[in-house]
N, C-alpha and C positions, 0 to 999 in steps of 0.2 A: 212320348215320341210322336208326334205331330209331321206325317211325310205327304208330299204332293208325288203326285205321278203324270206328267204327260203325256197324253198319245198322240194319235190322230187318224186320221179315217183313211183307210187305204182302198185299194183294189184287191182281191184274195191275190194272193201272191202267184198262184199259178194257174191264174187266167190267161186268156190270147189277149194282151193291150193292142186294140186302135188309135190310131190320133182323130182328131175331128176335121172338116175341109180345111180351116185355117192353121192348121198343125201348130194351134197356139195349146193346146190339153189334152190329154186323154178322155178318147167317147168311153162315156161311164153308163151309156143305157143299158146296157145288156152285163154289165158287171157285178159281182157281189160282194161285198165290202167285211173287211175283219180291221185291225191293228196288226203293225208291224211282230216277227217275233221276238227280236229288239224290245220291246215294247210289252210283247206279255211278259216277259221276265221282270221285266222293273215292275209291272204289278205284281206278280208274284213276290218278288224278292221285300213290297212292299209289308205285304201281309203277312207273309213268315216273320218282319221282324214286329210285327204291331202285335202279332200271336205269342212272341215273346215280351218284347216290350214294354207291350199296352201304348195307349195312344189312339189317334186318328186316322184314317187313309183316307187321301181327298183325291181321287181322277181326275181332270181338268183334259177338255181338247178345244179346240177353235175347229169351226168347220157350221156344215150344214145342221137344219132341223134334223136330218136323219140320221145325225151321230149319234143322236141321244141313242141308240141301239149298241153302239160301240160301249158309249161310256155304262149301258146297264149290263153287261157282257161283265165287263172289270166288278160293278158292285155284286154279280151272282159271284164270282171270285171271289171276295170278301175285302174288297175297299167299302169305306162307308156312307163316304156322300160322294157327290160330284157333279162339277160344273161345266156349264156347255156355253162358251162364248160364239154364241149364236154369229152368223156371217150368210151372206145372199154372193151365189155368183161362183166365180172362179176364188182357187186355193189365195191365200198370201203370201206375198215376197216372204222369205227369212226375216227381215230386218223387221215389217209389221209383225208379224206373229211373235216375231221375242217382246218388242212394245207391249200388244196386247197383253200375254201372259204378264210379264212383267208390271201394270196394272194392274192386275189380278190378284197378282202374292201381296201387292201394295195393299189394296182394297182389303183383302183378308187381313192383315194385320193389322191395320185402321179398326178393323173390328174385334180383333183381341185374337185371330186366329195366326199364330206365329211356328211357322215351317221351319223343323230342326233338319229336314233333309227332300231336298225335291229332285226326283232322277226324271229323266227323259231315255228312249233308246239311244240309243250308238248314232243311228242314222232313220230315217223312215223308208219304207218301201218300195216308194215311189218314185220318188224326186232326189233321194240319198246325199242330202245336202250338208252335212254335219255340221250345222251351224249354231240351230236354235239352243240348247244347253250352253253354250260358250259365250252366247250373245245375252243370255238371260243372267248368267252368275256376272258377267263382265256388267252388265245393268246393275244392278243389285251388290255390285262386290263383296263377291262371296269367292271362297276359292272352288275351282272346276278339278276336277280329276274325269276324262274321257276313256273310254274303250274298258270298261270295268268285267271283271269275271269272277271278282271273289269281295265280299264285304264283309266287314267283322267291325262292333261297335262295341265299346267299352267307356263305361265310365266317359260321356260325349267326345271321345274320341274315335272316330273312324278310320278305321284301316282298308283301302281298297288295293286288289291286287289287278293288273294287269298281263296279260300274257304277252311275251314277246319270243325272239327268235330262239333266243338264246335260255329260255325259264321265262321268268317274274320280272316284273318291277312292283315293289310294294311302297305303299302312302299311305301315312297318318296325317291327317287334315284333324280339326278343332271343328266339331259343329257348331254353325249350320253350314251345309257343303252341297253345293251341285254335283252330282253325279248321272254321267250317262253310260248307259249299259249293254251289253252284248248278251245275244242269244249265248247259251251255254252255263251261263250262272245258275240256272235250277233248272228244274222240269216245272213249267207249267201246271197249273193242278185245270180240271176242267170246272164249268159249272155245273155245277149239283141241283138237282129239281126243285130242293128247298131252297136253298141260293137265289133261282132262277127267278121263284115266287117272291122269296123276300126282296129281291132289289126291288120290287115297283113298289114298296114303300118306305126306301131309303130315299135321305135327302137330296133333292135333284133341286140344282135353282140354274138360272138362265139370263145371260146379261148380253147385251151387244156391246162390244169393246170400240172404244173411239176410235173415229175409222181415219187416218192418215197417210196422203199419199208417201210411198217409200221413196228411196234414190235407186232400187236397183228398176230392170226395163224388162219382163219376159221378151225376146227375139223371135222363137221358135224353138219345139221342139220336135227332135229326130230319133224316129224309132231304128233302133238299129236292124242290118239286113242278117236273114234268117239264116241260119249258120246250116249247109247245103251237105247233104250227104250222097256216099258214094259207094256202090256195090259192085265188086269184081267178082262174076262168076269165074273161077278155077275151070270148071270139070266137075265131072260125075266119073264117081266109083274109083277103080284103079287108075285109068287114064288122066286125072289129078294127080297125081302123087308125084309124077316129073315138076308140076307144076308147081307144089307145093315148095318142094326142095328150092325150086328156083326163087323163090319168093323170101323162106326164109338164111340163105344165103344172101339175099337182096340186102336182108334187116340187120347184120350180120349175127344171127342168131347158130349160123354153125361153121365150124371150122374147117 
């Protein structure tokens, strides 16, 4: 069983984001950077089945020289190699980065390395564009199954389950199958000390992916405004209590 994993390089999730003067990106100096949790899951969910399986786990992200920290994070995990499509500058459109990767799985298999299952998150952290998996199996025609929270593989058939309102929706797809994934399918395992040491002598390689201009246009982005809170003091002591009453009468909390 031979699985890719996608990620990419985010912001910690529950940092203060800035924009920069041009409100064309987020100011990332004073930021610190993980993957999406979207995205630990599909690593994890990767390794648990290669721990069953057997097989390969390859990480793959597009981004800076300073991913490589991302992507060795996933091999203390226990993915076993992983590729860094090195890039200078601001993120890429969707429509580039499905390209590039989609290159990549090409190139891999040009060399004998043939992906029975490549997941990406749900969405990424940042930008939450849900595109890139849809846009990659649509490249590749492969079948997509999105929004995943349960996988079961038998005999190269895979069954994903998705939640909905109402229960489940369940899918059996024919590998090789895109799949993208939601926080909730497992607990994350952490890295291990050992882990930690061994990724800096698993296989890291580095390419620059062809660089093409896309058709979509960044405009601007808009941070939205800080959601404002509000405190009514009541009263102190007894002289509250008229007050109380009036209030939850208000809510119609009494009769």
């Amino acid at each position: 069983m031979n699985i890719l994993v996608c990620v990419k390089r985010v912001p910690d999730t529950g940092a203060k984001l800035r924009l920069t003067e041009d409100e064309r990106a987020v100011d990332t100096r004073r930021l610190g950077f993980t993957i999406s949790p979207h995205e630990e899951c599909a690593v994890e969910e990767a390794v648990q089945i290669i721990e069953r399986e057997g097989g390969e786990g390859v990480v793959l992200t597009l981004g800076p020289a300073e991913a490589e920290e991302q992507l060795r994070d996933s091999l203390a995990r226990g993915m076993d190699r992983a590729i860094l499509l090195e890039i200078d500058g601001e993120d890429w459109d969707p429509q580039r980065t499905a390209e590039a990767i989609v290159e990549s799985v090409r190139r891999e298999a040009a060399s004998g390395h043939q992906y029975d299952l490549i997941i990406f998150g749900n969405e990424s952290a940042d930008s939450g564009g849900y595109q890139i998996g849809v846009r990659v199996a649509h490249a590749l025609d492969l079948p997509c199954v999105t929004g995943v929270k349960g996988i079961d593989i038998r005999g190269g058939v895979l069954q994903a389950r998705r939640e909905i309102a109402a229960g489940w929706e369940v899918y059996e797809v024919q590998m090789p199958v895109v799949l993208t994934t939601k926080e909730g399918l497992n607990l994350p395992r952490y890295p291990s000390l050992r882990g930690t040491m061994g990724a800096k002598k698993k296989p890291f390689s580095r390419s620059s992916p062809s660089h093409s201009e896309g058709d979509l246009r960044l405009q601007r982005v808009l941070h939205p405004a800080d959601q404002g809170k509000e405190v009514e003091i009541l009263g102190e002591g007894p002289a509250a209590a008229p007050r109380v009453v009036e209030l939850l009468e208000k809510l119609g909390l009494l009769e």
